[in-house]
MMTF fields as JSON, N, C-alpha, C and O atoms, coordinates in Angstrom:
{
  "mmtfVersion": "1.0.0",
  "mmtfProducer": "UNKNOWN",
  "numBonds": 467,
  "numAtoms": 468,
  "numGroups": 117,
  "numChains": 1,
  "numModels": 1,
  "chainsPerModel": [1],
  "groupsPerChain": [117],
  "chainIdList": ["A"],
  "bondAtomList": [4, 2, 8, 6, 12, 10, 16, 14, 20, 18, 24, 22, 28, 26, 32, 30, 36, 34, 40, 38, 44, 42, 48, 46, 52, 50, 56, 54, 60, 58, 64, 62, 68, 66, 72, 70, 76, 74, 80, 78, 84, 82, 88, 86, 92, 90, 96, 94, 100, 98, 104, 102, 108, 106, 112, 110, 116, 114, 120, 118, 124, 122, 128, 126, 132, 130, 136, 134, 140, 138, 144, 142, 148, 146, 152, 150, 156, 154, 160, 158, 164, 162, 168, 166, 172, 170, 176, 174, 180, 178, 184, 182, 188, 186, 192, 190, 196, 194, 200, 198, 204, 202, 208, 206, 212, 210, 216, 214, 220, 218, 224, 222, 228, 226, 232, 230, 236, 234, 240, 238, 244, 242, 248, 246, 252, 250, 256, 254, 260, 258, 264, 262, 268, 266, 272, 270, 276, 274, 280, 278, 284, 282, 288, 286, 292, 290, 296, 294, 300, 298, 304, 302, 308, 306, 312, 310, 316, 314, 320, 318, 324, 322, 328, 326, 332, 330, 336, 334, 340, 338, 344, 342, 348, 346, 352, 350, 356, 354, 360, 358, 364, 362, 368, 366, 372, 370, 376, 374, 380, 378, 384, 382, 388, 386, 392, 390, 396, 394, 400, 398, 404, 402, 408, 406, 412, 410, 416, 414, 420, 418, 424, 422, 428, 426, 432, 430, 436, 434, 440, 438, 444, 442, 448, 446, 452, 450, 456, 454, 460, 458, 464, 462],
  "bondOrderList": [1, 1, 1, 1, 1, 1, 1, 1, 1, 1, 1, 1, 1, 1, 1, 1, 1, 1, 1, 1, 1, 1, 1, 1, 1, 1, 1, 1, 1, 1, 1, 1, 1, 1, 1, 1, 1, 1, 1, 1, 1, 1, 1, 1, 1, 1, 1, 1, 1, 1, 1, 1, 1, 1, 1, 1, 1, 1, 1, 1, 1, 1, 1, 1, 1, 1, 1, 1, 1, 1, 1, 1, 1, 1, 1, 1, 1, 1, 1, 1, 1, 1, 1, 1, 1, 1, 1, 1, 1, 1, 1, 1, 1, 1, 1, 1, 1, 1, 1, 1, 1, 1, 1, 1, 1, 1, 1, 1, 1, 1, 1, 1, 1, 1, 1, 1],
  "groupList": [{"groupName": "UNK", "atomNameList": ["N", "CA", "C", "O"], "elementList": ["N", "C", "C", "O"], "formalChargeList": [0, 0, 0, 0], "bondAtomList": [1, 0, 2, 1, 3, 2], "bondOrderList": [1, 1, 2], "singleLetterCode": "X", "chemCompType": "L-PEPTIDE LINKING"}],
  "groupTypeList": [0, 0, 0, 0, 0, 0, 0, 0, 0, 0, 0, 0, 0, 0, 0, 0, 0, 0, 0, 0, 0, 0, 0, 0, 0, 0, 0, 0, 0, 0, 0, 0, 0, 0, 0, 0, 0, 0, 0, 0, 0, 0, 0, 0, 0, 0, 0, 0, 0, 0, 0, 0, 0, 0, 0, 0, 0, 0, 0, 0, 0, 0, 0, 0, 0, 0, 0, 0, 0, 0, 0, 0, 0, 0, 0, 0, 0, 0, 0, 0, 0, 0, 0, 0, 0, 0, 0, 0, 0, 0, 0, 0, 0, 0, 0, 0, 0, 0, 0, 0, 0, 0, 0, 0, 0, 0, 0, 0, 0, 0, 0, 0, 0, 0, 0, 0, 0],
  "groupIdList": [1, 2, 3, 4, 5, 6, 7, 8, 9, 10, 11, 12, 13, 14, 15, 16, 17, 18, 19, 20, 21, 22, 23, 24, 25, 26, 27, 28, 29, 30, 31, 32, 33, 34, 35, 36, 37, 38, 39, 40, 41, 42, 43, 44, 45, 46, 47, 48, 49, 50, 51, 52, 53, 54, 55, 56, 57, 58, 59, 60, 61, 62, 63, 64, 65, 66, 67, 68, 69, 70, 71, 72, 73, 74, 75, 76, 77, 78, 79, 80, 81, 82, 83, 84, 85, 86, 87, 88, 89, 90, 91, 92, 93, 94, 95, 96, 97, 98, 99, 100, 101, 102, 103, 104, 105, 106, 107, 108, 109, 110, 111, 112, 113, 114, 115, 116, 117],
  "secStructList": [7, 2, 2, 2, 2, 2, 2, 2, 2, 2, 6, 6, 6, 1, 7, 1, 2, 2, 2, 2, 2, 2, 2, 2, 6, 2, 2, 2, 2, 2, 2, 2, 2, 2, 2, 2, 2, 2, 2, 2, 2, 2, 2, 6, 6, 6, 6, 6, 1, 7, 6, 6, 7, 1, 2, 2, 2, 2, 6, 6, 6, 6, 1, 4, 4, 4, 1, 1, 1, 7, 7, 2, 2, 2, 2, 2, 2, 2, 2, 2, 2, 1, 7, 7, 7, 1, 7, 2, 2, 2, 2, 2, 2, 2, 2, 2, 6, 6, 6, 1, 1, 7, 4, 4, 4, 1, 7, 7, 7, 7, 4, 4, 4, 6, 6, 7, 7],
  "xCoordList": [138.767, 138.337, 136.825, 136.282, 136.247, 134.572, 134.304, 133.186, 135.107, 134.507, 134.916, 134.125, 136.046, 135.998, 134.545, 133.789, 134.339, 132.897, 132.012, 131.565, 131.557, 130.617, 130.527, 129.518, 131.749, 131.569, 131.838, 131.463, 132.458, 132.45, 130.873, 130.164, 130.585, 128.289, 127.923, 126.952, 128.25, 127.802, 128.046, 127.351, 128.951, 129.79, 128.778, 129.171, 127.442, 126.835, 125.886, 125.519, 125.727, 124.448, 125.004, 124.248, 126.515, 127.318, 128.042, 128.406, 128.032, 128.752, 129.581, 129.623, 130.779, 131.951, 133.067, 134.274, 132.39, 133.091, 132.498, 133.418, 131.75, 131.76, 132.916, 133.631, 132.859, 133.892, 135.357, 136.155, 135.388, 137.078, 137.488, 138.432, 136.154, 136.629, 136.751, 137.666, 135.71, 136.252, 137.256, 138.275, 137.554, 139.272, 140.152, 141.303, 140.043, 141.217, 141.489, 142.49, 140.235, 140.504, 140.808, 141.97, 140.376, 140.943, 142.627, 143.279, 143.241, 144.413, 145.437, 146.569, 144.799, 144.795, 145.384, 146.469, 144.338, 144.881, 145.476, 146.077, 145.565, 146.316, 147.499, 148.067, 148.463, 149.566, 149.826, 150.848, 148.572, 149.66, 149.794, 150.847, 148.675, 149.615, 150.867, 151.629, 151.106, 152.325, 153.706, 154.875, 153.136, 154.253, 154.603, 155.719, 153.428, 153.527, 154.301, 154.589, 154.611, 154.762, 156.354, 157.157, 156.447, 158.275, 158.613, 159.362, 158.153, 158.652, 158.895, 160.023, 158.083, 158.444, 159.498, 160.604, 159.568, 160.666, 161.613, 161.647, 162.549, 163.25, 163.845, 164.918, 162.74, 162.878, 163.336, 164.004, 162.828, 163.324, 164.554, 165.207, 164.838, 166.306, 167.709, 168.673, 167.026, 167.913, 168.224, 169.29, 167.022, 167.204, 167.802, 168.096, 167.911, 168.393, 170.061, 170.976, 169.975, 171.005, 172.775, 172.793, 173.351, 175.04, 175.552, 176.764, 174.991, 174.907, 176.355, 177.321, 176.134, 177.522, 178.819, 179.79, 178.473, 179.856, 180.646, 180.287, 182.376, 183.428, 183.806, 184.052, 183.904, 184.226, 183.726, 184.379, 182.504, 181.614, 181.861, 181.694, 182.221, 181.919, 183.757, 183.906, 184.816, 186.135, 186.05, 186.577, 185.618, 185.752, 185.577, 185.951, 184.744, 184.171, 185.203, 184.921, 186.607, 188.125, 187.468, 186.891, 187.379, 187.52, 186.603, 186.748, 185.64, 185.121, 185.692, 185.925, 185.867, 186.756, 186.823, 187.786, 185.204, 185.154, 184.965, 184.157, 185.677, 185.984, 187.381, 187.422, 188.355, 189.646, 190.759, 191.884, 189.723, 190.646, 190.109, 190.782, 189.213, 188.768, 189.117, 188.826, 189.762, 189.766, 191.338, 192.326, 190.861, 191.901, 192.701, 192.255, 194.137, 194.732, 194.399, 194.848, 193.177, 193.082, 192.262, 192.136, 191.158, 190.126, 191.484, 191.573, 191.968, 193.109, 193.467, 193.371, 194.079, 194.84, 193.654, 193.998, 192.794, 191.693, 191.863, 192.394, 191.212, 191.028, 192.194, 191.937, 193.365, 194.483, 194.761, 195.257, 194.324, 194.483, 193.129, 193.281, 192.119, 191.195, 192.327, 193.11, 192.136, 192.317, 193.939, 194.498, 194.818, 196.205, 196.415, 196.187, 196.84, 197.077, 198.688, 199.54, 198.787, 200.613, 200.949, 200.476, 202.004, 202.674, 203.471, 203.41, 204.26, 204.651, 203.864, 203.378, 203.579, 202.52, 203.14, 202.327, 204.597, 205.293, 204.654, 204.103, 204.807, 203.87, 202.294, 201.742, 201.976, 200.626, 199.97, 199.099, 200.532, 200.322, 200.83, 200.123, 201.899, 202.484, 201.35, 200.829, 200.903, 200.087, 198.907, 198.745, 198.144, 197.044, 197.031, 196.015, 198.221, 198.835, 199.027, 198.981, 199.273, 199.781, 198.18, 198.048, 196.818, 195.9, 194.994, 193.939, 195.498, 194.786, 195.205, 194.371, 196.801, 196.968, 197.183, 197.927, 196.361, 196.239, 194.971, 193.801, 195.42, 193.915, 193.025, 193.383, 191.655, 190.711, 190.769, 190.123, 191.472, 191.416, 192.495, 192.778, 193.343, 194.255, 194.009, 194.733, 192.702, 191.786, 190.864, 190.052, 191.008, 190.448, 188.922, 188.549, 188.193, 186.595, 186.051, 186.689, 185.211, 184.266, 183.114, 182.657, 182.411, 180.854, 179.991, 180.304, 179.372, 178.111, 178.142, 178.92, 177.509, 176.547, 177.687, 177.364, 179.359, 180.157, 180.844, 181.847, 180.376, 181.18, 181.256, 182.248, 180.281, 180.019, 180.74, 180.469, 181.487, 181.908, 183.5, 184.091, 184.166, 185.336, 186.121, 187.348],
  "yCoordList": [42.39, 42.799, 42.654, 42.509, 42.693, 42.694, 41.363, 41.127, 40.298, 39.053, 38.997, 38.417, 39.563, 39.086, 39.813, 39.322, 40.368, 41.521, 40.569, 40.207, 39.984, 39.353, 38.272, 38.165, 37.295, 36.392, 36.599, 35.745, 37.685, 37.878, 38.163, 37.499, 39.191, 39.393, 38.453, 38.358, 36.997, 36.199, 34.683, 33.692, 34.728, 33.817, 32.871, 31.705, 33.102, 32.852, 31.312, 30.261, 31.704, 31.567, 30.126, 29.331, 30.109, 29.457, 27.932, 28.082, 26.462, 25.359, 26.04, 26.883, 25.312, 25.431, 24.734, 24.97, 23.784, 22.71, 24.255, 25.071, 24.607, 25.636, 26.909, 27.435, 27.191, 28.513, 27.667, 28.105, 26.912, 25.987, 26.227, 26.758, 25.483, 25.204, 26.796, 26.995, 27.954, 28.908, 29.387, 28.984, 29.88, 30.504, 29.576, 29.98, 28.225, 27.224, 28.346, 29.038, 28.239, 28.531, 29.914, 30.082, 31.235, 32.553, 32.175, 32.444, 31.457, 31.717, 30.673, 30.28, 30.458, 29.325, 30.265, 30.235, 31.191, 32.048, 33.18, 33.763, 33.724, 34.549, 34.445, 35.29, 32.981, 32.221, 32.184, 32.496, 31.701, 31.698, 32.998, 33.387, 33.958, 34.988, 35.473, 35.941, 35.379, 36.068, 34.87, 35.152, 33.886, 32.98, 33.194, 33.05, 33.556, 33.85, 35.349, 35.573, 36.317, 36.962, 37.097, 38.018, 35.947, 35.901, 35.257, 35.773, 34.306, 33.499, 34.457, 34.339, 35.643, 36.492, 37.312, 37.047, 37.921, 38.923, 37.929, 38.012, 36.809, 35.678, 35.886, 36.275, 35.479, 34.78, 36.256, 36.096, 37.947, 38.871, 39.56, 40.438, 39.25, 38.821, 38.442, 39.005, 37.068, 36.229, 36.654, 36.365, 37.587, 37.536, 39.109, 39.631, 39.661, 40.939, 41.312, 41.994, 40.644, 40.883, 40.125, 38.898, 40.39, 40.017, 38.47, 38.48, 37.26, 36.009, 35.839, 35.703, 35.899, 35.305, 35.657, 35.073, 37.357, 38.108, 37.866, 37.791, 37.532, 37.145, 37.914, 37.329, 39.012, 39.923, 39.433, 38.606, 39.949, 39.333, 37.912, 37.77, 36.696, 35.839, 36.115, 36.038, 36.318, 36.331, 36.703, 35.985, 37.56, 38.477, 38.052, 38.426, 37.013, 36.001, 35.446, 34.953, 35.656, 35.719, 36.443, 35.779, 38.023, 38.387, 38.312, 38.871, 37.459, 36.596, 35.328, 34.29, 35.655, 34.707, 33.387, 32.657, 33.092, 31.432, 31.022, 30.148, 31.647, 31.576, 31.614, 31.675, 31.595, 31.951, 30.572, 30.335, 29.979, 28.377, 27.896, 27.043, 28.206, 27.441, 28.439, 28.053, 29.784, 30.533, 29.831, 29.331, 30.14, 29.637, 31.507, 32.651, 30.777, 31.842, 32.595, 33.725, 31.759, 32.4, 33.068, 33.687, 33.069, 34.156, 35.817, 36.995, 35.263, 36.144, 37.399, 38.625, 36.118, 36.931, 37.734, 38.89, 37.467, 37.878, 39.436, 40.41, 39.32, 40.444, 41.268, 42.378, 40.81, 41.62, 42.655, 43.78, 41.921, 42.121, 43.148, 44.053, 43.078, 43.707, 45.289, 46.025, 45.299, 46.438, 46.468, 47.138, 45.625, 46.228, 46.398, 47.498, 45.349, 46.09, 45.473, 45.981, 44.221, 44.084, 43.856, 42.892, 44.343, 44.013, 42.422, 41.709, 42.208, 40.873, 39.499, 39.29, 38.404, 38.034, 36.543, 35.708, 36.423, 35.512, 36.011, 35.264, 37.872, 38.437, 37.733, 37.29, 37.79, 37.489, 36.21, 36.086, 35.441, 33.854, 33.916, 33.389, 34.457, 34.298, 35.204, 34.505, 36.436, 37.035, 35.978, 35.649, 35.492, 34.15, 32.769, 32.074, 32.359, 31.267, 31.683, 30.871, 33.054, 33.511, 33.897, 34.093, 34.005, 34.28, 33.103, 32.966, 32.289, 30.505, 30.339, 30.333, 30.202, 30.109, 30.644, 30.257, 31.46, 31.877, 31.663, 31.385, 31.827, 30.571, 32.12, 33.297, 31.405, 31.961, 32.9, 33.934, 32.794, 33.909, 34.748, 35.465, 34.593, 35.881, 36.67, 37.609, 36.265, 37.373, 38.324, 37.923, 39.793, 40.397, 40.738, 41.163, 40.603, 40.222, 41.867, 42.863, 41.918, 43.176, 43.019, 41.947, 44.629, 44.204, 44.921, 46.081, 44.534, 44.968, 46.303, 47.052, 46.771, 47.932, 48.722, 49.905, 48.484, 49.424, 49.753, 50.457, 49.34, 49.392, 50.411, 50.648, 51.163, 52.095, 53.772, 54.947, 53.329, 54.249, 53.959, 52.889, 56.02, 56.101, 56.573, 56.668],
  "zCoordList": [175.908, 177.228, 177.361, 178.456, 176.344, 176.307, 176.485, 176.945, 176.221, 176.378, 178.13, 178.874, 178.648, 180.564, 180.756, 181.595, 180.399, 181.019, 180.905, 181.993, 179.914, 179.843, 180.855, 181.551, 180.992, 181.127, 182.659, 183.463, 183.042, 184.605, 184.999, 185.756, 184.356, 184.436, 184.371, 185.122, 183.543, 183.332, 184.081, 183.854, 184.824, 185.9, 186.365, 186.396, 186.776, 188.049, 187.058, 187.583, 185.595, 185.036, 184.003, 183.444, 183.976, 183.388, 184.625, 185.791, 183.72, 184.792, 184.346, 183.45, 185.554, 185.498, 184.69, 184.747, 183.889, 183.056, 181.885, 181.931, 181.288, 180.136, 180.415, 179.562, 181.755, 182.465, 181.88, 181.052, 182.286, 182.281, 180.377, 179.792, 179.891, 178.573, 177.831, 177.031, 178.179, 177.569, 178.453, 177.893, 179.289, 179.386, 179.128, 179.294, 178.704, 178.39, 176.9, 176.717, 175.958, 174.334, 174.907, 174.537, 175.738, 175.885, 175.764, 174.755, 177.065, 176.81, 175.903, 176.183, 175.009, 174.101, 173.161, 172.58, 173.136, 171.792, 172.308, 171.407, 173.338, 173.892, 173.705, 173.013, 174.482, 174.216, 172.647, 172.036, 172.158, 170.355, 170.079, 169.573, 170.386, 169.763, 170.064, 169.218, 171.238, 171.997, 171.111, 170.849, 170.918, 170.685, 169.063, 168.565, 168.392, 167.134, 166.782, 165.606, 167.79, 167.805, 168.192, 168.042, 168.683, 169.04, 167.809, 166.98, 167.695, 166.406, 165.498, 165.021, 164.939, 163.621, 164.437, 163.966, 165.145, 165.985, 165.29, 164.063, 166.005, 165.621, 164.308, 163.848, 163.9, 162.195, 161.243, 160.221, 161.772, 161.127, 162.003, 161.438, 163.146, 163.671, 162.542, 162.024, 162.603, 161.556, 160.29, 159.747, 159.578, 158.194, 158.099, 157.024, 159.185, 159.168, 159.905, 159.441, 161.048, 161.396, 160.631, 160.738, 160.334, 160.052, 160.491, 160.706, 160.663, 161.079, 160.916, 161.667, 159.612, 158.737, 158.461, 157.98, 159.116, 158.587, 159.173, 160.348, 158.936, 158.914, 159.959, 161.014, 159.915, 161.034, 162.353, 162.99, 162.819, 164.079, 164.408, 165.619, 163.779, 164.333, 164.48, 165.7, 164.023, 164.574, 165.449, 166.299, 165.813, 167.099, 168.768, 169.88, 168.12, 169.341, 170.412, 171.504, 169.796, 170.877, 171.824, 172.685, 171.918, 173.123, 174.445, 175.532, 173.995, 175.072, 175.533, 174.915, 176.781, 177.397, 177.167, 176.935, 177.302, 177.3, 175.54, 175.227, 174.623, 173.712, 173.16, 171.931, 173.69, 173.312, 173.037, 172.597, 173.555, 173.521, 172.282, 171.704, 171.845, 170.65, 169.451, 168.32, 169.618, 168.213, 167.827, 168.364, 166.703, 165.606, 165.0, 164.919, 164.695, 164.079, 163.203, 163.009, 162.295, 161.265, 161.008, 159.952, 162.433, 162.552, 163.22, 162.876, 163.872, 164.357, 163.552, 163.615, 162.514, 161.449, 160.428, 160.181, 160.02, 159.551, 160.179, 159.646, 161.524, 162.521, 161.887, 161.422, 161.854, 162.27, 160.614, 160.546, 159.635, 158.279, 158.08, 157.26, 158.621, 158.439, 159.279, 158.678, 160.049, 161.423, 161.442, 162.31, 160.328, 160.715, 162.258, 162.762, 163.024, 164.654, 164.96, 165.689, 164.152, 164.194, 163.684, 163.082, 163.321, 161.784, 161.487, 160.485, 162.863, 162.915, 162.936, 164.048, 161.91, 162.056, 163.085, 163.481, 163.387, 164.452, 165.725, 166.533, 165.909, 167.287, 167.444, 168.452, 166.508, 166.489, 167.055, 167.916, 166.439, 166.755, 168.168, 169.026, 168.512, 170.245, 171.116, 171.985, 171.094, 171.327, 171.689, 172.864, 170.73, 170.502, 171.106, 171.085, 171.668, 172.32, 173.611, 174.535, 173.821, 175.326, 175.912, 177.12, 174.865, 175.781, 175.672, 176.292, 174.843, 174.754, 176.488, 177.393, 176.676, 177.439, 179.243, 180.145, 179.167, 179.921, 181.163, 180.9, 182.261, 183.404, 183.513, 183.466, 183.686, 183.334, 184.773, 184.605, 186.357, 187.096, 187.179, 188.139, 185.705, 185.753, 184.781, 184.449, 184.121, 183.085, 183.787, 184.621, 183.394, 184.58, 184.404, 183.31, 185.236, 185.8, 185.316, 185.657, 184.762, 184.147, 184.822, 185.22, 185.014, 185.629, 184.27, 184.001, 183.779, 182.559, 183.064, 182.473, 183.983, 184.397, 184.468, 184.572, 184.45, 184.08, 182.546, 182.421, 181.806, 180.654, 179.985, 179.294, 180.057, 179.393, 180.408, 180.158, 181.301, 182.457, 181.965, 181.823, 181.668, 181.611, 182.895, 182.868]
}
């Protein structure tokens, strides 16, 4: 902040090709920091959060525009973890009946309600 002070007191006494080139380098480094600063957020994101675990990425069925591409065997995974049917013929039909199913007879959620019983 001490350098706008100056250089605002100092505006009058300064060309404008020197004004240009220092606030170019001000937000020169302003920008990297902010950018340097996402990049590590990111990068300790990655090395912290569960990327890989088996669980989370199965799960990715119950998003809609995901259901055509899950495979049974993330399914069955799910189902072996959490026991939810015992028949594993139900299962696969269950998985096929919501592959197949059109995307406006899946019913529409709003965010800002989810958390409302």
């Amino acid at each position: 902040m001490k350098a706008r002070t100056v250089l605002a007191d100092n505006q009058d006494n300064l060309e404008p090709s020197t004004l240009h080139r220092i606030y170019s380098v001000m937000f020169f480094i302003f920008y990297s920091s902010k950018r340097e600063f996402y990049a590590t957020m990111v990068k300790n994101m990655v090395n912290k959060f569960p990327l890989d675990n088996e669980l989370l990425n199965g799960i990715s069925i119950v998003h809609p525009g995901n259901r055509e591409a899950s495979s049974f065997e993330n399914v069955a995974k799910i189902n072996k973890r959490f026991n939810i049917v015992q028949n594993v013929d139900q299962l696969q039909e269950e998985l096929v009946n919501l592959q197949l199913t059109d995307n406006e007879d899946i019913p529409h959620f709003e965010l800002d309600k989810l958390d409302q019983f």
